[in-house]
C-alpha positions in Angstrom: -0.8 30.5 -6.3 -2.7 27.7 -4.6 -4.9 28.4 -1.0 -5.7 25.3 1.2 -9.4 25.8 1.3 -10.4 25.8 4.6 -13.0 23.6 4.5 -11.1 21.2 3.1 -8.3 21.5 6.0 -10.9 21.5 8.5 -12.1 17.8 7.0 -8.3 16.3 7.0 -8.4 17.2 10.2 -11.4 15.9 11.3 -10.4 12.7 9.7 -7.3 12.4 11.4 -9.1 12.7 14.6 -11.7 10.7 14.0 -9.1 8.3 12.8 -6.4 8.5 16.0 -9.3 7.8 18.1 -10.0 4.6 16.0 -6.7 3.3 16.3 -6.6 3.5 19.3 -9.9 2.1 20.8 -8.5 -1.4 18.2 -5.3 -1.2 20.5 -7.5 -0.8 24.3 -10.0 -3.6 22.8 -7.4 -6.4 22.0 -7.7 -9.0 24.5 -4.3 -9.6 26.8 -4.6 -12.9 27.7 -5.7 -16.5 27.0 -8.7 -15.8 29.1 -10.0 -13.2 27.1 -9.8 -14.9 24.4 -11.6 -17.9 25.3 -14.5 -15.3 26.1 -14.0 -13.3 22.7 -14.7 -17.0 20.9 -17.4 -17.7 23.0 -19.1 -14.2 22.6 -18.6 -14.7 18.9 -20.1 -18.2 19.1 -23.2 -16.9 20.9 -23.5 -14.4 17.8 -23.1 -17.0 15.0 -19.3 -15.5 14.0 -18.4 -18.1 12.0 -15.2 -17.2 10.8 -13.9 -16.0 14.4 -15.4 -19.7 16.2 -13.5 -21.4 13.8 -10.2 -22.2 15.2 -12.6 -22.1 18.9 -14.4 -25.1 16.8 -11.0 -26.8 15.8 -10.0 -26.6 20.1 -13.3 -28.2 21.5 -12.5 -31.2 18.6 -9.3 -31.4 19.4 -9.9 -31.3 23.1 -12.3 -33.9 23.0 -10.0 -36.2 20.9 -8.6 -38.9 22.8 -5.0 -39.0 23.6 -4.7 -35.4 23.2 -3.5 -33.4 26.2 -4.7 -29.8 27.8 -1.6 -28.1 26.5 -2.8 -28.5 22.7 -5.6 -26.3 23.7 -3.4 -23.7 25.0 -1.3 -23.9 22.1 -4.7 -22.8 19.9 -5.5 -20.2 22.4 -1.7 -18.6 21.8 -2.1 -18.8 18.3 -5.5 -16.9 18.6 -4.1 -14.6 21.1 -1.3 -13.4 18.8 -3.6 -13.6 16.0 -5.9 -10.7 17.9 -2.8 -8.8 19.1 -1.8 -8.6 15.6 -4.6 -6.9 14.1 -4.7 -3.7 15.4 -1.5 -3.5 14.4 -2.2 -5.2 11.1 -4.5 -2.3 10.5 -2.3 0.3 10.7 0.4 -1.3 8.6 -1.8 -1.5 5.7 -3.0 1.7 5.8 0.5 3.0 6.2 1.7 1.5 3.3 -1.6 2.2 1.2 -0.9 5.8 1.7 2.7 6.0 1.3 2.7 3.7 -1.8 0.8 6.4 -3.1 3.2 9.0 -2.5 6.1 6.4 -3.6 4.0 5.7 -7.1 3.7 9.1 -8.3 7.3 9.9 -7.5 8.0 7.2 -9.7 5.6 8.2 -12.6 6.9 11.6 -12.3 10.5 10.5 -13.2 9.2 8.3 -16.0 7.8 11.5 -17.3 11.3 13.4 -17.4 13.0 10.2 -18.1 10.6 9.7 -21.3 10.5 13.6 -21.8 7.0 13.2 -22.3 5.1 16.3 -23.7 1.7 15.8 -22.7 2.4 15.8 -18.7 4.7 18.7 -17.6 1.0 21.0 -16.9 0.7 18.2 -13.9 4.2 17.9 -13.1 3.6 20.0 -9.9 0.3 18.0 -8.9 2.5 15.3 -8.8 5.1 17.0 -6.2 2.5 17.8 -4.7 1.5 14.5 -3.9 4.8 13.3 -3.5 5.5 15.9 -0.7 3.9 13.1 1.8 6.9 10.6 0.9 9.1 11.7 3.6 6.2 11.6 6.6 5.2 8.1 5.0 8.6 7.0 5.1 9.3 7.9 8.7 6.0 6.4 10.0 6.6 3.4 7.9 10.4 2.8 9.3 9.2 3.4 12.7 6.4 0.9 12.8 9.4 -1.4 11.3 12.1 -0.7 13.9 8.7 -1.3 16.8 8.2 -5.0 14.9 11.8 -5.6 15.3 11.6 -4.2 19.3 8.9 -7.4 19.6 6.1 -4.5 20.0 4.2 -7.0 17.8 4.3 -10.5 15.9 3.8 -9.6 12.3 7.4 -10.8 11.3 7.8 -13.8 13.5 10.7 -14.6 11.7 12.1 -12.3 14.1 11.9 -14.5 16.9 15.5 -15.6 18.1 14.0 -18.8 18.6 13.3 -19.6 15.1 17.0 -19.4 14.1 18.4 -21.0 17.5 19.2 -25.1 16.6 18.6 -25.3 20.7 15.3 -24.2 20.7 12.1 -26.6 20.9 10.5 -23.5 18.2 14.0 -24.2 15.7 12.7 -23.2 11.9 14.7 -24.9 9.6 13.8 -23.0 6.6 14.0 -19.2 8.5 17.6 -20.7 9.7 18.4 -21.6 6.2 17.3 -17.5 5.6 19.3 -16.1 8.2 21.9 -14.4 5.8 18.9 -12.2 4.8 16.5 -12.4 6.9 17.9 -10.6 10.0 17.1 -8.0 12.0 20.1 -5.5 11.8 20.4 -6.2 7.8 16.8 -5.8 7.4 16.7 -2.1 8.7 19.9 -1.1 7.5 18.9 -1.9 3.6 15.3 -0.5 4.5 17.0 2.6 5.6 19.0 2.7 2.2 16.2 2.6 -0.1 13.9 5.1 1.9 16.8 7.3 2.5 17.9 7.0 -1.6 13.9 7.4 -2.6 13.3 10.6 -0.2 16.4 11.7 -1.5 15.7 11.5 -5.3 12.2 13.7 -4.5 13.4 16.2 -2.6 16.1 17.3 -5.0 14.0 16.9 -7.9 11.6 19.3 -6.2 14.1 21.7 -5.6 15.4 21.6 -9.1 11.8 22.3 -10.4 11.7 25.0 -8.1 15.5 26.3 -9.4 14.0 26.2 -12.6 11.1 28.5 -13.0 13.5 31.0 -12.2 16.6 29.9 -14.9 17.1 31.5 -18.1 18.5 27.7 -19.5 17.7 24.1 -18.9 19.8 23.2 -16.5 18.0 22.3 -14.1 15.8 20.3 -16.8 18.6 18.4 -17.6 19.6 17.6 -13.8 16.2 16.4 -13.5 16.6 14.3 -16.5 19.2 12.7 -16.2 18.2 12.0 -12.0 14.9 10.5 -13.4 17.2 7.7 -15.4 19.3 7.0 -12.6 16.4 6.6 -10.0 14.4 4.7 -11.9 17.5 2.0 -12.2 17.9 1.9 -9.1 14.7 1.8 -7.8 13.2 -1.2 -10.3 15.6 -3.5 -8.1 14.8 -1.8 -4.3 11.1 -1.8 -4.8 11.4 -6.3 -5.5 13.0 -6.0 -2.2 10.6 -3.7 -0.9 8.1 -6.2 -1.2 10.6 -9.2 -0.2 11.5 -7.4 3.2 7.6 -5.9 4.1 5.4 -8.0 2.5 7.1 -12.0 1.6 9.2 -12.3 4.9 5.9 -12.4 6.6 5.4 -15.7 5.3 9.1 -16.7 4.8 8.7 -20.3 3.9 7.0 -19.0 1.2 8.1 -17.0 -2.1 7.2 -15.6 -5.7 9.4 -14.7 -8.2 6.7 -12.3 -9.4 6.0 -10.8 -6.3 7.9 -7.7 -6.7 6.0 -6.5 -9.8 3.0 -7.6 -8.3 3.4 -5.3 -5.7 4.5 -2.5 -8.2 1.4 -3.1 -10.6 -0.7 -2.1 -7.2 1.5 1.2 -6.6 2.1 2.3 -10.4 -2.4 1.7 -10.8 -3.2 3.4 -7.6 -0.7 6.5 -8.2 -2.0 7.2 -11.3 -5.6 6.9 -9.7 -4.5 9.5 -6.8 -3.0 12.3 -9.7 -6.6 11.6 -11.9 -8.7 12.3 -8.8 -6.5 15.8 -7.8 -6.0 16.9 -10.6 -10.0 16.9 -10.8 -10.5 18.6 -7.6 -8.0 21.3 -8.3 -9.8 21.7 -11.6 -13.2 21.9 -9.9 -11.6 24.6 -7.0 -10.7 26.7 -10.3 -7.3 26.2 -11.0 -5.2 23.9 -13.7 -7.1 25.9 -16.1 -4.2 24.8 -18.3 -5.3 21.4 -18.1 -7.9 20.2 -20.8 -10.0 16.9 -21.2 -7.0 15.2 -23.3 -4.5 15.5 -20.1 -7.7 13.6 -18.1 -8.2 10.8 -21.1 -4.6 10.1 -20.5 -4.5 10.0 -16.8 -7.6 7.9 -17.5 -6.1 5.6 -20.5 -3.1 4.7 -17.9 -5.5 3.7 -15.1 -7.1 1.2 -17.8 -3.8 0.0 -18.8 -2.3 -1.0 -15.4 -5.9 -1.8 -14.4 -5.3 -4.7 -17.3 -1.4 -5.1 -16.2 -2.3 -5.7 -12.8 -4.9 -8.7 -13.5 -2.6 -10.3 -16.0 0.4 -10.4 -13.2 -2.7 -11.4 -10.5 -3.7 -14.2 -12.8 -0.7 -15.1 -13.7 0.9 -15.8 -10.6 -2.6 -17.5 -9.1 -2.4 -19.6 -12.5 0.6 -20.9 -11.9 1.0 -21.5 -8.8 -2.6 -23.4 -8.4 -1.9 -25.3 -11.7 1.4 -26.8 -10.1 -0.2 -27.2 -6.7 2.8 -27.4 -5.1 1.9 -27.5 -1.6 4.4 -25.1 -0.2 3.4 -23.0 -3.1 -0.5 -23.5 -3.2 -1.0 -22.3 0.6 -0.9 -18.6 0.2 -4.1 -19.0 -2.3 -5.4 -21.9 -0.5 -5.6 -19.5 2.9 -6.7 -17.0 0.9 -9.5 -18.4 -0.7 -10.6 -20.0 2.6 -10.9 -17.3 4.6 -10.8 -14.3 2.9 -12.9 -15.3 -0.6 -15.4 -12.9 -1.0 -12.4 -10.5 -0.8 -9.9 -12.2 -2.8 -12.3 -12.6 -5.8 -14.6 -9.6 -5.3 -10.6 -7.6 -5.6 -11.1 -8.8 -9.1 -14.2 -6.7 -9.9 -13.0 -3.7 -8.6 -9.7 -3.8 -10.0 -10.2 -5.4 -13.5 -14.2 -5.3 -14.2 -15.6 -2.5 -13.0 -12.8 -0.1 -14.6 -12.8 -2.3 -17.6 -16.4 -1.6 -18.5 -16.5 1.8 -17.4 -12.6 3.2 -19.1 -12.4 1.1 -21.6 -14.4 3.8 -23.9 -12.5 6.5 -25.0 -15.4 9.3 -24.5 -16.2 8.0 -21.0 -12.3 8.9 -20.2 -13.2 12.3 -20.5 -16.0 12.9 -18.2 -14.6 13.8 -14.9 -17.6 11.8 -12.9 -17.2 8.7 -14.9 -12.8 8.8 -14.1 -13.9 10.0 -10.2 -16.1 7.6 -10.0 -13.5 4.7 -11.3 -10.7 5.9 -9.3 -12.8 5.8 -6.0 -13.1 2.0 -7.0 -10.2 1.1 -7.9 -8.2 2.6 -4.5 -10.5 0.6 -2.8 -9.8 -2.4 -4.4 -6.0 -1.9 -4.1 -6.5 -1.4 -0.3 -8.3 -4.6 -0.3 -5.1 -6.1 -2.7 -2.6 -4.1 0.2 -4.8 -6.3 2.6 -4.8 -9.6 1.3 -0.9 -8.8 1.5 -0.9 -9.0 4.8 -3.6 -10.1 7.1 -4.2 -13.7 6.0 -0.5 -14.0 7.3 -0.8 -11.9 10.4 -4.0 -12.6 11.3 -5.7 -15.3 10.0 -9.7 -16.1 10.2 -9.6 -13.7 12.7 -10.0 -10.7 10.4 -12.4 -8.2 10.5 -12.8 -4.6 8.6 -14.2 -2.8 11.8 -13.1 0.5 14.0 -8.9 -0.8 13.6 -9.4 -0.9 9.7 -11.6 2.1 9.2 -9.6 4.2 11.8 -6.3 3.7 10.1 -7.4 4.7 6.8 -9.2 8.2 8.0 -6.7 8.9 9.7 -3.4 8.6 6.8 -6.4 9.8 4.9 -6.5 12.7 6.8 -3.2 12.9 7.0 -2.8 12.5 2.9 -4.7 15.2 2.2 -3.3 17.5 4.3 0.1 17.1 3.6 -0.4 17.5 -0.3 -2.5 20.3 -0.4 -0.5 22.1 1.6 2.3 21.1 -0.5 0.4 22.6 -3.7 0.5 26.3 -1.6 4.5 26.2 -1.8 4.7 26.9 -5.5 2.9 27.7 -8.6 0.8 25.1 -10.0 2.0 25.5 -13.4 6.4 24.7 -14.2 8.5 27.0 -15.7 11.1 27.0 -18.0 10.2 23.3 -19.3 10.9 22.5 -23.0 7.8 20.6 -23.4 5.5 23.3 -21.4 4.2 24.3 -25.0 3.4 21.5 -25.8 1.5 20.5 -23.0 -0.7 23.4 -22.7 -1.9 23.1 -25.8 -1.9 19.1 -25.8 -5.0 17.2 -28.0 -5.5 13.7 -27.8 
C-alpha cells in the first residue's frame, strides 16, 4: 500500500497557503472605483506600462477630441474598472479549470482504456483513479464560482446582464437576445449541473467497481466497467462541446467556432496524459509501480507527442481559417489576441508543438524519465497559457497581467491537486486485481 510522504503533504500544503493568501491580496488590491482607476493608469503611465496606459491613452485622445463629451471618458473608465474587477476573478477561473480539466482528462482516458481493452495500461489503471479522485472537489469549486457569476459577484459572463436581453434597455444586445433560448441563466446551471453530476457519477462507480473487483473470483465487475466506459464516453463527446460552449464561448457570445469543442478537448486529453506521465514517475522514484517498465513510459510519452501534434493541427486549423476568411465578426478573437496577448499566443506554440516535438519525437528519448519530466513540465505550462488565452483576452483585456492573482491561483489548486490524489493513491493498492489484461501489462514490451 501507498503512504503520503510527509514531506510531500507538508509541500501541498504550503502551497495551498501560500496560494490562499495570493488570491486573496488580487481580490483586497482591485481598485473599487472610477477613481482608483484613473490613479492605477496613471501609476502605470509613470512606470512605462504600456499595455495597462493603453485604453488611459485612447481616454486623453478621446477627451481631447472635439465634440466629444465627459461621459465618454467615464464610459472608458467603467470598462477599465470592470476590466480590473475581473481579473482576480479571471485568475482563479483559469486555474480552476486547469486543475479540474486534469482530473476530467484522465477520467476520460481511463475509460478509453477499458472501452479499447487495452493491454498495455491496466498496471496504471489506479494512478489514474488516483488522479481522478480530485474530480468531485474540482467540480464543486467549479459550479460554485459559476452559480457566484450568475449572483453578479463578477462580470465574466456579461451576457448575464438582464439588460442585454431587455428590448427597453439603452444596453439591448441584439445578438445575446437572439441567444436567449440558450444562453440563460437557470438553463445554463441546470445542464451544467447535468454533466458534472453524470461525469462525477461515471468515476465514482467505476472506482468502486475496481475496488469490487480485486476481491471477485469473475469478471464482473470488469465487464460493468466495460461496458460504463462505452456509455460515458458517448455521452460525454457531446457534453464536453457544450462544456466549452457554456464556460469558455458564451464569454464572447457574438462570437462562435464550430471547432471549439475539440479544441478545448485536444488541451484536456494532452495535459491528462502529461499529469499520469509525471506521477507515474514520482511514484516510480518513491519506490513503487515497480510493475511498471520503460515501455509503459514510451507510451505515456508517444501519446503526449501525438496530441501534442493533434492539438496544433486543430490550433492551426481554426486560426487558418478563420484569418484566411477575415470575416470580421470571426477575425476578432485572433485579432485581440494577437494585439495584446502576442508573445503568449505565439510563444503557446513552442511549448505546446516545438519544444515537445524536438524533444519526444525520438523513440529512445521517450524512455528517459528526465527527458518525459522535463517535457510534461512544458507542456502543462503551455496548456495553462492555452486555458488563459480562453479567457482573459475576453474578461480582461490589455489589462492582463501574470502577477500575485495568477501565481496564487495556481499554488494553491496546485496544492490542492496534489493532495487530493496522493491521498487518493493510500486508499487502495497500487496495482488492479482480477483484470484480464493484468498479464499482459506487467510484462508489456514496446
Amino acid at each position: 500500500m501507498y503512504t503520503l510522504p510527509g514531506k510531500l503533504k507538508l509541500l501541498a500544503i504550503v502551497f495551498m497557503v501560500i496560494g490562499a493568501i495570493g488570491i486573496a491580496s488580487g481580490f483586497l488590491n482591485t481598485p473599487s472605483n472610477t477613481e482608483e482607476v484613473k490613479e492605477l493608469l496613471a501609476s502605470h503611465s509613470e512606470n512605462g506600462h504600456g499595455n495597462a496606459t493603453a485604453v488611459h491613452e485612447k481616454i486623453k485622445e478621446s477627451h481631447n477630441q472635439v465634440g466629444i463629451e465627459e461621459s465618454h471618458e467615464n464610459e472608458h473608465l467603467e470598462h477599465a474598472l470592470h476590466a480590473y474587477q475581473n481579473r482576480p476573478w479571471s485568475a482563479f477561473y483559469v486555474a480552476a479549470f486547469f486543475f479540474f480539466m486534469l482530473s476530467l482528462g484522465t477520467l476520460v482516458f481511463y475509460a478509453i482504456q477499458y472501452a479499447a481493452q487495452a493491454g498495455w495500461s491496466p498496471v496504471l489503471f489506479r494512478v489514474m483513479e488516483g488522479i481522478s479522485a480530485y474530480l468531485p472537489i474540482g467540480s464543486i469549486i467549479i459550479f460554485a464560482f459559476l452559480i457566484a457569476s450568475a449572483m453578479g459577484l463578477n462580470h465574466l459572463f456579461h451576457w448575464m446582464d438582464p439588460d442585454l436581453v431587455n428590448p427597453e434597455s439603452e444596453h439591448f444586445d441584439e445578438i445575446i437576445f437572439g441567444k436567449r433560448g440558450w444562453l440563460n441563466t437557470p438553463f445554463f446551471l441546470i445542464r451544467i449541473a447535468i454533466y458534472l453530476g453524470v461525469w462525477n457519477l461515471f468515476g465514482y462507480i467505476l472506482r468502486k467497481n475496481s475496488i469490487k473487483g480485486d476481491s471477485s473470483d469473475n469478471l464482473t465487475w470488469f465487464k460493468k466497467n466495460f461496458k460504463m466506459s462505452v456509455g460515458f464516453l458517448a455521452f460525454f463527446i457531446v457534453t464536453e462541446t457544450i462544456m466549452a460552449w457554456d464556460w469558455f464561448m458564451s464569454l464572447d457570445p457574438h462570437w462562435y467556432s464550430t471547432l471549439y469543442g475539440w479544441y478545448v478537448f485536444a488541451t484536456m486529453i494532452v495535459s491528462a496524459i502529461t499529469v499520469i506521465a509525471l506521477v507515474t514517475i514520482t511514484l516510480k522514484a518513491q519506490g513503487f509501480l515497480e510493475f511498471v517498465n520503460d515501455s509503459h513510459i514510451h507510451d505515456l510519452a508517444k501519446y503526449m507527442f501525438g496530441f501534442s501534434i493533434f492539438w496544433t493541427y486543430l490550433w492551426f486549423a481554426q486560426f487558418m481559417l478563420i484569418w484566411y476568411a477575415d470575416i470580421p465578426e470571426e477575425a476578432t478573437y485572433f485579432v485581440t489576441r494577437i494585439d495584446d496577448y502576442k508573445l503568449l499566443f505565439f510563444g503557446m506554440l513552442v511549448t505546446n508543438f516545438v519544444f515537445p516535438f524536438l524533444v519526444l519525437m525520438n523513440s529512445d528519448f521517450k524512455r528517459v524519465n528526465w527527458f518525459v519530466v522535463l517535457a510534461g513540465i512544458v507542456i502543462l505550462i503551455g496548456h495553462y497559457i492555452d486555458v488563459y488565452l480562453l479567457v482573459m483576452p475576453t474578461t480582461v483585456g490589455e489589462h492582463w497581467h501574470i502577477g500575485i492573482p495568477e501565481l496564487g491561483a495556481v499554488l494553491f489548486f496546485l496544492g490542492l491537486f496534489i493532495f487530493v490524489i496522493f491521498n487518493a493513491l493510500t486508499k487502495a493498492p497500487l496495482l488492479q486485481k482480477n483484470n484480464p489484461f493484468i498479464r499482459e501489462s506487467k510484462h508489456y514490451h514496446y
